[in-house]
TORDREN-27044 format. One record per residue (C-alpha): x, y, z; residue in one letter; residue number from 1. Coordinates in steps of 0.2 Angstrom, whole numbers, plus 5000, padded with zeros to 4 digits. Layout:
BEGIN
REC      x      y      z   residuo   num
REC      X      Y      Z         A   NUM
...
//
This chain:
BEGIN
REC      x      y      z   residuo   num
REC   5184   4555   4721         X     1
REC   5165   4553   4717         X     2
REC   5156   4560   4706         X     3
REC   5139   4571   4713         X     4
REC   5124   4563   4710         X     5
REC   5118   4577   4698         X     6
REC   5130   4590   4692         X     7
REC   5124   4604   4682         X     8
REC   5140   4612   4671         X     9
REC   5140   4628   4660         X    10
REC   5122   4628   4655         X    11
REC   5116   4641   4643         X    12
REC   5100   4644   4634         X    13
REC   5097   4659   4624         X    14
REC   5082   4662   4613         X    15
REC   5087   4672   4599         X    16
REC   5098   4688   4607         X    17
REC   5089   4684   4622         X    18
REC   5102   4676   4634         X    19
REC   5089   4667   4647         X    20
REC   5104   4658   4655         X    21
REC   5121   4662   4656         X    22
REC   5133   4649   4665         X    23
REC   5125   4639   4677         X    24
REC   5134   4627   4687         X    25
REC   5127   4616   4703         X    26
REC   5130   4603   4713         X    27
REC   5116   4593   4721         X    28
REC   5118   4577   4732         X    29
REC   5108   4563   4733         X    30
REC   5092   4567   4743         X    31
REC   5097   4585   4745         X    32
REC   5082   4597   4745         X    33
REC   5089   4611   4734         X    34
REC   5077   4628   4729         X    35
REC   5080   4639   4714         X    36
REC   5073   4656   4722         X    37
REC   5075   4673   4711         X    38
REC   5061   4685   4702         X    39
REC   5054   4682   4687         X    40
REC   5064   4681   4670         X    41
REC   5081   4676   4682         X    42
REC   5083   4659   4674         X    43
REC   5076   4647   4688         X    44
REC   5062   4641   4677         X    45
REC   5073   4638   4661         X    46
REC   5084   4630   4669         X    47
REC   5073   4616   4676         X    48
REC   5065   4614   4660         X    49
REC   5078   4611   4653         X    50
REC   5083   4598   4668         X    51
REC   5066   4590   4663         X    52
REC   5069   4588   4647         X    53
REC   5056   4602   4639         X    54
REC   5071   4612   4633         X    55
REC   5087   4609   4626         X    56
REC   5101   4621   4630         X    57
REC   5112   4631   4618         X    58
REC   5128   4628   4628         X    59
REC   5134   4615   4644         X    60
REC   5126   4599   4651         X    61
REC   5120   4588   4664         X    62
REC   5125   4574   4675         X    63
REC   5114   4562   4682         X    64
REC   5125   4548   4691         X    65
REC   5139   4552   4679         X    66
REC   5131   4550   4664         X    67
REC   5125   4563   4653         X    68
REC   5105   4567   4650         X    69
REC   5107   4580   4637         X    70
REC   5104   4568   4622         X    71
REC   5090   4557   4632         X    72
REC   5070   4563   4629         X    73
REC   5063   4570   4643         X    74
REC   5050   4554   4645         X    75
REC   5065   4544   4644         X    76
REC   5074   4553   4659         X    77
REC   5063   4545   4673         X    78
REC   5062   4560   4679         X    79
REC   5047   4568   4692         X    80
REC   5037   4585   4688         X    81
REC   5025   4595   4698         X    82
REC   5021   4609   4689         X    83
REC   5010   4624   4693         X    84
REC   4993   4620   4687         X    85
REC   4990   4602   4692         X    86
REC   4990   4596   4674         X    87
REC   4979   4580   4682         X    88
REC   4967   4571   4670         X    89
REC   4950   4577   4670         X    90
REC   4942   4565   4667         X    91
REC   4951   4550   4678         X    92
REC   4948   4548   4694         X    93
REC   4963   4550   4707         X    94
REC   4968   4533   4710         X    95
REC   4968   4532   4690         X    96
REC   4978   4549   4689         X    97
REC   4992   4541   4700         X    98
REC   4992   4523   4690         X    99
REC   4995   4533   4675         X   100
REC   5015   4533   4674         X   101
REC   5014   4515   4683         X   102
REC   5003   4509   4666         X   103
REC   5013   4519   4657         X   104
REC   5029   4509   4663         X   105
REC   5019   4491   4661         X   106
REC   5018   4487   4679         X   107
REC   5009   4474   4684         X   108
REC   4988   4477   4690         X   109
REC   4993   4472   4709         X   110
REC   5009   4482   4709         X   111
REC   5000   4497   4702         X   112
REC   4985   4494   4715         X   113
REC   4997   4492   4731         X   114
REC   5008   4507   4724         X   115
REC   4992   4517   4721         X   116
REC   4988   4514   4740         X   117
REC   5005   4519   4747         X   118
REC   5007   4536   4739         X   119
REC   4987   4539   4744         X   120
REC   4994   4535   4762         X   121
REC   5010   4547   4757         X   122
REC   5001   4561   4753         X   123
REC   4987   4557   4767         X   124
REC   4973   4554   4754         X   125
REC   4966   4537   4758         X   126
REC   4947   4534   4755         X   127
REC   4950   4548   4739         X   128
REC   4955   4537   4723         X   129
REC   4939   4538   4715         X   130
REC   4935   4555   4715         X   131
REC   4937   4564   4698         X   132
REC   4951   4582   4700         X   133
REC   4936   4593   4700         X   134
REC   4927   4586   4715         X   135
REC   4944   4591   4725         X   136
REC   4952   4608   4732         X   137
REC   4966   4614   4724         X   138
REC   4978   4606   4738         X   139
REC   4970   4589   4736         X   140
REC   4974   4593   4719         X   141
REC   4991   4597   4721         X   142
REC   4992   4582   4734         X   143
REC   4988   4571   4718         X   144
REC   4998   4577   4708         X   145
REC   5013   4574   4721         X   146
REC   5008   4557   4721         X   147
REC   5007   4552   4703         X   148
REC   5026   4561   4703         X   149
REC   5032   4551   4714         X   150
REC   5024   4532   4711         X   151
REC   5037   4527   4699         X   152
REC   5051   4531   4713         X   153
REC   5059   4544   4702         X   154
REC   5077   4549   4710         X   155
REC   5074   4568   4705         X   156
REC   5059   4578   4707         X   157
REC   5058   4591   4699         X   158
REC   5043   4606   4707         X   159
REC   5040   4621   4696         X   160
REC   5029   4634   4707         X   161
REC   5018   4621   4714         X   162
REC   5011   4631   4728         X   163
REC   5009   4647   4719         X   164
REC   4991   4646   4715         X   165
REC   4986   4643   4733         X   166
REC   4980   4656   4747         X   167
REC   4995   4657   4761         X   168
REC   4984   4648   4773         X   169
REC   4984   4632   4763         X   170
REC   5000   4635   4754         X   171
REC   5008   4635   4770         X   172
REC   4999   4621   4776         X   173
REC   5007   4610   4760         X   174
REC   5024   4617   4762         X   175
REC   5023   4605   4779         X   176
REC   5016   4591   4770         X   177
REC   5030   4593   4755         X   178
REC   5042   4594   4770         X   179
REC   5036   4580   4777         X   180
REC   5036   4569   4761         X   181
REC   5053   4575   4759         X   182
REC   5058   4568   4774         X   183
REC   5050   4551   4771         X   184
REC   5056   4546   4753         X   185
REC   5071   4554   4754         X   186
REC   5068   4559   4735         X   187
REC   5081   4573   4726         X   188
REC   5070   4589   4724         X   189
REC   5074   4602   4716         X   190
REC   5060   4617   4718         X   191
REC   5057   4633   4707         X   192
REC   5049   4649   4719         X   193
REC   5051   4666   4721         X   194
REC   5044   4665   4740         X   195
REC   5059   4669   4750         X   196
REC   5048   4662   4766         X   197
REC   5044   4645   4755         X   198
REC   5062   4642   4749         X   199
REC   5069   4644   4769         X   200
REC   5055   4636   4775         X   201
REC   5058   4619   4763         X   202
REC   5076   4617   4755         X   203
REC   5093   4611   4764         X   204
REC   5102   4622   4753         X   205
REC   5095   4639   4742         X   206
REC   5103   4644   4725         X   207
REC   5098   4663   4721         X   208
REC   5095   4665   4702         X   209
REC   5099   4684   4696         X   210
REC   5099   4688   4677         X   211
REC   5102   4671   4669         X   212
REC   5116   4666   4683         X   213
REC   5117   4660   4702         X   214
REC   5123   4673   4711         X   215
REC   5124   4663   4728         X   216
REC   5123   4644   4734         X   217
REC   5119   4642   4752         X   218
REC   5107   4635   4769         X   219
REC   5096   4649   4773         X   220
REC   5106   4654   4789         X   221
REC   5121   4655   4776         X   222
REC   5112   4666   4764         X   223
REC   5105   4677   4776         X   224
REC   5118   4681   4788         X   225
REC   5132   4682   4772         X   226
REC   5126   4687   4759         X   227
REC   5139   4686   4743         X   228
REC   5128   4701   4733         X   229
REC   5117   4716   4737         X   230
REC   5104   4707   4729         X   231
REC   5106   4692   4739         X   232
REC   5106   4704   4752         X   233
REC   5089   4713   4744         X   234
REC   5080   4695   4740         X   235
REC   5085   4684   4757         X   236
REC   5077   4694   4772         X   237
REC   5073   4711   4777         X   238
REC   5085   4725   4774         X   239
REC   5087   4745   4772         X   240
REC   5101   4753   4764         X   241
REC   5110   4768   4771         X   242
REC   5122   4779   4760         X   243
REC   5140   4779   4768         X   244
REC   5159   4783   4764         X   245
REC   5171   4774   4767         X   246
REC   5185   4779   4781         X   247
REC   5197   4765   4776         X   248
REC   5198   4746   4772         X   249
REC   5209   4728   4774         X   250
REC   5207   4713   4774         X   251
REC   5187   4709   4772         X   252
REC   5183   4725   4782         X   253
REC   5179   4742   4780         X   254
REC   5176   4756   4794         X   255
REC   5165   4769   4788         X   256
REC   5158   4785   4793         X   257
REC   5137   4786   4791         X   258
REC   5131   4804   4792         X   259
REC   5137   4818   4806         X   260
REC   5147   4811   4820         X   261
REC   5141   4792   4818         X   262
REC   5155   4781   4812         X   263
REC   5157   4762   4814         X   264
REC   5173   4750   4813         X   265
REC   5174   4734   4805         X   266
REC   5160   4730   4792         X   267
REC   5161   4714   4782         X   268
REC   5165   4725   4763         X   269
REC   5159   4716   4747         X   270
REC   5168   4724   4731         X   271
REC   5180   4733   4731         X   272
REC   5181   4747   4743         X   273
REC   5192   4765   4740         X   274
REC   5192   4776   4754         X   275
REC   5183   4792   4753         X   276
REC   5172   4782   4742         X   277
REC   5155   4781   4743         X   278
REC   5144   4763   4748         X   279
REC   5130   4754   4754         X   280
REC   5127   4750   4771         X   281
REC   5114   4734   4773         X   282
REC   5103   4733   4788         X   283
REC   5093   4720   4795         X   284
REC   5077   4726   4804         X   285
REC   5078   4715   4818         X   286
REC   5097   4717   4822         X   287
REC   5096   4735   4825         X   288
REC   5093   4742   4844         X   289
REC   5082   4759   4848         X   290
REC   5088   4771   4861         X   291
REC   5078   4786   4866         X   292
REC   5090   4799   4863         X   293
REC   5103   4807   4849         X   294
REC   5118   4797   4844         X   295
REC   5132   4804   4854         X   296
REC   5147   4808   4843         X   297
REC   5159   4796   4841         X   298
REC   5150   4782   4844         X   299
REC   5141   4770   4833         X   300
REC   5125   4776   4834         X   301
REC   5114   4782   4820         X   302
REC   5104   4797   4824         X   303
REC   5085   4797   4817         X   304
REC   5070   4803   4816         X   305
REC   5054   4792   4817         X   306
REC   5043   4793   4804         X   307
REC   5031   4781   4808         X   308
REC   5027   4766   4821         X   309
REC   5015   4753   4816         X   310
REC   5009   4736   4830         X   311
REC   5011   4720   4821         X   312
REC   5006   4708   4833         X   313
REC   5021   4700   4842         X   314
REC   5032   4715   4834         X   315
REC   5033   4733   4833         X   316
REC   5039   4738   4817         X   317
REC   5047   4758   4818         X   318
REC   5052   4768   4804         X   319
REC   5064   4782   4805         X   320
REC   5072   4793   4794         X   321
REC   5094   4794   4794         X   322
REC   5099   4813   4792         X   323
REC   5102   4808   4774         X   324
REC   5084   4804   4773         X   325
REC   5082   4789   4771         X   326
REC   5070   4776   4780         X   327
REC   5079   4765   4791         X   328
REC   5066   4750   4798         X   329
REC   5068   4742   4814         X   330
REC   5056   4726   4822         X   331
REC   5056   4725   4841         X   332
REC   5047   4713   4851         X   333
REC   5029   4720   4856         X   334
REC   5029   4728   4875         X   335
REC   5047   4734   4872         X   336
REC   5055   4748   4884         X   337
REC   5061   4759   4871         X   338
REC   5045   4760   4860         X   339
REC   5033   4764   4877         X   340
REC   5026   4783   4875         X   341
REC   5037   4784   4857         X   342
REC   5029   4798   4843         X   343
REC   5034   4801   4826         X   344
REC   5046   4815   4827         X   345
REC   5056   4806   4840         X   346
REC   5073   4809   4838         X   347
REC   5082   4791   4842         X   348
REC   5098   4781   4842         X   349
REC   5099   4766   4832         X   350
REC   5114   4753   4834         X   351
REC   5121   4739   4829         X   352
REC   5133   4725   4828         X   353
REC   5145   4729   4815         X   354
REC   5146   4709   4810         X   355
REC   5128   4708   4809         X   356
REC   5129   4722   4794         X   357
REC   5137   4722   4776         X   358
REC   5145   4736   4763         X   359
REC   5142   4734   4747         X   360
REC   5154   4745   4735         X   361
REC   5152   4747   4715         X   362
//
């Protein structure tokens, strides 16, 4: 069998009592586009420091090509950064700032001069390699900073935040470019955000950091559509939660009862379930259909009350209120039957498709 190309085992780091990171173990393949999304202080971070080299860890290791890096400097680790701030030198110009590394390695002047132009065409920057950092936006900047990451041909780059000093015009705008880079070189990356939007946008696959561990490893679609946690659930997506007992469960599902007279059959169940139990019901706001009338009994509907209604462009965003009170959102394309003449105070019928919903119990 053969071995990933960088295998992350059993990582820990504390800092005195403080327990940053638990037991991480990953899997990343060879020119895979992997994203460590999660809020602040849930590992991410630490864990690609200590990837880089910046940190050593109290417990576990890691595998690059077999072999272990734990013992090797991080300048000996040929290993790609981009960090947050640019870090670029001041006082070189660009084309200096990307021949750093090269020098640094003892290339040659014409090897560094033709590698020089080919990450300035990579990053789209030719005619720029005499401008000094402070002549530059912060994207050209960051465009730079790519470039000098990448002219040694690294085979893991590593991206700490890069893009969250940027406005979401521009940010966005270099997400495509990163993409696209991506794409080209076919270099490992290994990106630190907390932008759900950014990390589905970017990554084949997504590992959600919680508390020092990964809670879920997964492609966007995976994440979103079956999610392992409530806060995978909560962190991937839109979604409300509604109070609900359980009627019964088997196998995976669970049928549930969610307020007077609305009762649905089938629910994926995360946890363990125990009927007459209380749970969470998750629900995505575009998954969820608005009728114009009370639930009937018996049926899955959810009867509520709309609270507010609010245009959004190409989407109608309405809020409503379950009888247990609370807000339940749902997103409906603009000019939609249901929301023509609607008022708060409306009472409605929400539905759904069980499979496209989730119980999380405990």
């Amino acid at each position: 069998m053969t071995a990933p190309f960088l295998h992350i085992r059993g990582l820990r780091k504390d800092y005195g009592i403080v327990n940053a990171v638990k037991d991480v173990n990953l899997t990343v393949e060879r020119g895979e586009f992997m994203t460590f999304l999660g809020p602040s202080g849930s590992g991410k971070s630490t864990t690609l420091y200590i990837l880089a080299g910046f940190e050593n860890p109290t417990a576990g290791d890691i595998l690059l090509n077999g072999e272990s890096l734990i013992a090797t400097p991080s300048h000996k680790r040929n290993i790609g950064m981009v960090f947050q701030r640019y870090t670029l030198f001041p006082h070189l110009s660009v084309g200096e700032n990307i021949a750093f590394p090269l020098k640094v390695r003892r290339w040659g002047k014409a090897a560094i001069d033709a590698r020089v132009r080919k990450m300035l065409q990579l990053v789209r920057l030719e005619g720029f390699e005499d401008r000094k950092p402070a002549q530059m936006s912060g994207g050209q900047q960051q465009r730079v900073a790519l470039a000098r990451a990448l002219a040694y041909d690294p085979p893991v780059l590593l991206m700490d935040e890069p893009l969250s000093a940027l406005d979401k015009k521009l940010r966005e705008e270099i997400q495509h470019e990163i993409r696209r880079i991506h794409q080209e070189t076919e270099v490992t990356i290994l990106y630190v955000t907390h932008d759900q939007e950014e990390a589905l946008r970017l990554s084949d696959r997504i590992a959600v950091f919680s508390k020092g561990v990964i809670d879920q490893i997964g492609t966007g679609p995976e994440l979103y559509a079956d999610p392992a946690t409530r806060f995978v659930a909560e962190f991937i997506g839109d979604s409300d939660f509604v109070t609900c007992r359980i009627l019964s469960a088997k196998d995976g599902r669970a049928d549930l009862s969610i307020g007077a007279g609305a009762s649905i059959s089938g629910v994926p169940v995360h946890g363990t379930a125990v009927a007459g139990g209380t749970a969470a019901l998750m629900l995505r706001p575009e998954r969820l259909s608005l009728r114009r009338e009370a639930a009937r009994e018996g049926t899955s509907g959810l009867s509520a009350s709309v609270t507010d209604i609010t245009f959004l462009g190409s989407s109608i965003h309405v809020a409503a209120a379950a009888p247990s009170g609370e807000t339940i959102s749902v997103r409906l394309p603009f000019g939609h039957e249901a929301t023509s003449g609607l008022s708060r105070g409306d009472t409605v019928s929400l539905d759904f498709d069980p499979e496209t919903a989730h119980v999380f119990c405990g």
